[in-house]
C-alpha positions in Angstrom: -42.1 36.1 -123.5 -42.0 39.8 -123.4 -44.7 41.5 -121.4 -47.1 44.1 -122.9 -47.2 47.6 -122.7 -50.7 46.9 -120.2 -48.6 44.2 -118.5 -45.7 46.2 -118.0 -47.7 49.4 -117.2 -49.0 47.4 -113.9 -45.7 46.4 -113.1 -44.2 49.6 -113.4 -46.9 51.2 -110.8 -47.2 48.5 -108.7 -43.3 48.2 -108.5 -42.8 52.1 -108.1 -45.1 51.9 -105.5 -44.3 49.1 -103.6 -40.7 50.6 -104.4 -41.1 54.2 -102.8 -43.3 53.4 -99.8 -41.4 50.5 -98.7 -38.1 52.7 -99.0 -39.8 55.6 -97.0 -40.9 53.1 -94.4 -37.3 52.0 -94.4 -35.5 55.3 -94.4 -37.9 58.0 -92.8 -41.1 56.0 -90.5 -41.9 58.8 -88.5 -42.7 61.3 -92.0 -44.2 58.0 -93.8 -46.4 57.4 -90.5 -46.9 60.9 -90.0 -48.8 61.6 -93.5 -51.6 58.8 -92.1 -51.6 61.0 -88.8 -49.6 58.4 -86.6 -47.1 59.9 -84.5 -44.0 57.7 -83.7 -41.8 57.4 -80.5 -38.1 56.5 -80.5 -38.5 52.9 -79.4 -35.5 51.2 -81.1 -37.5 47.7 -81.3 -41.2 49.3 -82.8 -39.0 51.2 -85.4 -37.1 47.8 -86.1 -40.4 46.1 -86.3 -41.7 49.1 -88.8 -38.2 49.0 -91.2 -38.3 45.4 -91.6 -41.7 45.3 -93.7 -40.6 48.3 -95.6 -37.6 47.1 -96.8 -39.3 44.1 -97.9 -42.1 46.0 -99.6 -39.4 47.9 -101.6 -37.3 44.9 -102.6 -40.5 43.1 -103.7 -41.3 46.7 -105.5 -38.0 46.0 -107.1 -38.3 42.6 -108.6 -42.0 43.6 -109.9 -39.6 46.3 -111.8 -36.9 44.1 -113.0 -39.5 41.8 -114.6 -40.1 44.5 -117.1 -36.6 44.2 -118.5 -35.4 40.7 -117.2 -38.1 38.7 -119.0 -36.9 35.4 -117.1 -37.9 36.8 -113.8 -41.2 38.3 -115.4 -43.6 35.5 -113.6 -41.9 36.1 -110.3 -42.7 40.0 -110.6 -46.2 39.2 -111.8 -46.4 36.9 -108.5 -45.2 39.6 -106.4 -47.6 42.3 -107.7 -50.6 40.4 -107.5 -49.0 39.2 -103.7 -48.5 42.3 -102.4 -51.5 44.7 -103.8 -53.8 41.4 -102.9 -52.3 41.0 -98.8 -52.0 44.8 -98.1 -55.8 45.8 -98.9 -56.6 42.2 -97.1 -55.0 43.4 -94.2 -56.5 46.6 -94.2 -60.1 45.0 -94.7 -59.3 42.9 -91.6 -58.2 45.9 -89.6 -61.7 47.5 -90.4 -64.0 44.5 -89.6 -61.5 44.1 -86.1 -60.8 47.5 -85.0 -63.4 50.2 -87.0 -63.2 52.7 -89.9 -58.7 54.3 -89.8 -57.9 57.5 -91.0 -59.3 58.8 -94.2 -55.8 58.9 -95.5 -55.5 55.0 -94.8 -58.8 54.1 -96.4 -57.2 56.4 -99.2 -54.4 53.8 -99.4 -56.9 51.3 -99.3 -58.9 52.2 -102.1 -55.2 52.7 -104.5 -54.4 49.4 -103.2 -57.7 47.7 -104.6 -57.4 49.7 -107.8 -53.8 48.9 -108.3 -54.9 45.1 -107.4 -57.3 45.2 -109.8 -55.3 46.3 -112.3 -52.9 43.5 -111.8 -55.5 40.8 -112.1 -57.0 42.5 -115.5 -53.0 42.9 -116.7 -52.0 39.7 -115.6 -55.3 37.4 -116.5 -53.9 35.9 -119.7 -50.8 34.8 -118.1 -52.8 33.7 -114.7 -54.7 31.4 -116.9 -51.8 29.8 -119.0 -50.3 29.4 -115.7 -52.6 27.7 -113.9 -52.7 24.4 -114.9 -48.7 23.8 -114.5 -49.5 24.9 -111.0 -51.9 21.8 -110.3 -50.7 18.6 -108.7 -50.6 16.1 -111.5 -52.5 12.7 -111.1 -49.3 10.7 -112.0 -47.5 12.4 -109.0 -49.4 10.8 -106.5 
């Protein structure tokens, strides 16, 4: 089923997103840290450990873009939107009860993380719903 223009509007910013900070991470870590005030050092294995996550961000920022075109793969962007927007402001959340109150430029990326989340969950509801119930373990299984 084709998405809507609200559905496809929250994959297209969640995917661009997703898309362009994983690939800075990837690509350029000490200018992506550096704009949340973290300095880098050279360490071959902290940069490794840095990359990896950021090239995953961007390839799951790329399949939450392909869904808006490749309709088959639509439910697996949707999946990875809601993932990724729902586990990175999580993980922030975390940091802040475990370690105190970042940067304000990382609670910045906290708050558009929570307001790209949410608009995942209102885009994506209807679907969420429908969904739902082919997810559940069926009696006769068993």
């Amino acid at each position: 089923m084709k998405p809507t223009l609200f559905e496809t509007s929250a994959l297209g910013l969640s995917g661009l997103s997703a898309l362009t900070i994983g690939a800075f991470i990837l690509f350029a870590p000490h200018a992506f840290y550096a704009s949340y005030g973290i300095t880098l050092g050279y360490d071959a294995s902290l940069l490794s450990e840095l990359r990896a996550p950021g090239a995953g961000l961007a390839a799951f920022g790329l399949l939450m873009l392909l869904g808006i075109r490749q309709y088959e793969i639509l439910p697996f962007s949707m999946v990875a939107a809601v993932t990724v927007f729902f586990a990175f402001p999580l993980g922030r959340l975390v940091g802040l009860a475990v370690d105190g109150v970042p940067s304000s430029s990382i609670i910045g990326a906290l708050v558009a993380e929570l307001v790209i989340s949410a608009l995942c969950l209102l885009a994506f509801r209807r679907r969420l719903r429908l969904a739902a119930p082919r997810l559940s373990v069926s009696k006769s299984a068993n």
